[in-house]
C-alpha positions in Angstrom: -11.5 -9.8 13.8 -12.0 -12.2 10.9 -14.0 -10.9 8.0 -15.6 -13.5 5.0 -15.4 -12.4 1.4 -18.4 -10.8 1.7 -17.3 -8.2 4.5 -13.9 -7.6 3.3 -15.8 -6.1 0.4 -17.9 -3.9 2.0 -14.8 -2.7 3.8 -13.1 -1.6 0.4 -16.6 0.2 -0.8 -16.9 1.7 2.4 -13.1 2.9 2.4 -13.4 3.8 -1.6 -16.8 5.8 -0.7 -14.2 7.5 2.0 -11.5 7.9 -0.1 -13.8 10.1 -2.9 -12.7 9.8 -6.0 -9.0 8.6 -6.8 -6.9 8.3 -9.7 -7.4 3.9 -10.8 -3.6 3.2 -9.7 -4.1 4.9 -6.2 -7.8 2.9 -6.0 -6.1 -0.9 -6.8 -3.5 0.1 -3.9 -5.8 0.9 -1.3 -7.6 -2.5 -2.1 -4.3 -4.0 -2.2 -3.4 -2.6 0.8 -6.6 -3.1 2.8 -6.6 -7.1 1.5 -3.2 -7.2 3.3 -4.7 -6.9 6.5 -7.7 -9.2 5.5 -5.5 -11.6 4.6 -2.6 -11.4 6.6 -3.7 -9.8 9.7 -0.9 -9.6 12.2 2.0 -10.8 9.9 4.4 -9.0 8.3 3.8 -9.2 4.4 7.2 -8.7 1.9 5.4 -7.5 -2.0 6.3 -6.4 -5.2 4.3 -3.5 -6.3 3.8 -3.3 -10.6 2.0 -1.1 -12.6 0.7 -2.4 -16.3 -1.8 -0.6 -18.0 -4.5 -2.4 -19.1 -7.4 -0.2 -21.4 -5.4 2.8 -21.1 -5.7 2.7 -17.3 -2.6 2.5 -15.2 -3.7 -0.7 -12.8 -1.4 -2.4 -10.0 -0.7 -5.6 -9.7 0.7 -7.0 -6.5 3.4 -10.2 -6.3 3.0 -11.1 -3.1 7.2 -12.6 -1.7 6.3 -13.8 1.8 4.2 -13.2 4.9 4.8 -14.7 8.4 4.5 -14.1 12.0 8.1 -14.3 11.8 9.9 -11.1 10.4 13.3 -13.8 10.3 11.5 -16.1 7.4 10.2 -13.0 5.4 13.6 -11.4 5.5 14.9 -14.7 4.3 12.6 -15.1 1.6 13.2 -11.3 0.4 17.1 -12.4 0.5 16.4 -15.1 -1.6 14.9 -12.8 -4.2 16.5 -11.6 -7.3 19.1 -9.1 -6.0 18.0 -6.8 -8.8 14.7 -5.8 -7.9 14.9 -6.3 -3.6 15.3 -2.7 -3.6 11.7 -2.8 -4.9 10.6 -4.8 -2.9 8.0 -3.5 0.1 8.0 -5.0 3.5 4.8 -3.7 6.1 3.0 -5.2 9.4 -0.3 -6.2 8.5 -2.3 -4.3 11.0 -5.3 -6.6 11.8 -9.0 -4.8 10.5 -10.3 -3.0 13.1 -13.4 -1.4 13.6 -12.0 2.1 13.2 -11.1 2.3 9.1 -8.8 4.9 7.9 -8.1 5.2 4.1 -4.0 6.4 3.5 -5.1 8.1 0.5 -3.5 11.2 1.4 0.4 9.2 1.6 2.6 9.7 -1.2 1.8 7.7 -4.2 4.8 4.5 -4.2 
């Protein structure tokens, strides 16, 4: 399923208006997380989840290491990362959109 910019956004409203209300920090990584599989659908995806707070709201921003078809290249690029903070780092299957949406707002906060 490819989705323009136009439908991934009604996706995240219709997943927030799912979701209820959540704390800013768990909001951004649902987005995050749901943008994932817009825009890597199929891939595995290698990130660095941050938290800065920005008007005295916790908010997430997402580094983004690698994404491929090919788990081999992400791996490599994760290896290629600061040692330090590859402990950190998060690697997931980008499970392509599908018409059934489910919001993980009920996992453990990372």
């Amino acid at each position: 399923m490819s989705l323009t910019s136009v439908e991934f956004d009604q996706v995240c409203r219709e997943a927030l208006e799912q979701a209820g209300d959540l704390p800013t920090a768990v909001r951004d990584r649902l987005i995050e997380d749901l943008r994932l599989r817009f825009e890597h659908p199929g891939q595995y995806v290698a990130y660095l989840d941050r938290y800065e707070t920005v008007d005295k709201l916790r908010r997430l921003r997402r580094l983004l290491i690698a994404h491929s078809a090919d788990l081999e290249q992400v791996q490599a690029a994760i290896l290629s990362h600061p040692k330090r903070e590859r402990p950190d780092i998060a690697l997931e299957f980008a499970e392509p959109l599908g018409a059934e949406l489910c919001t993980p707002h009920d996992l453990p906060f990372r």
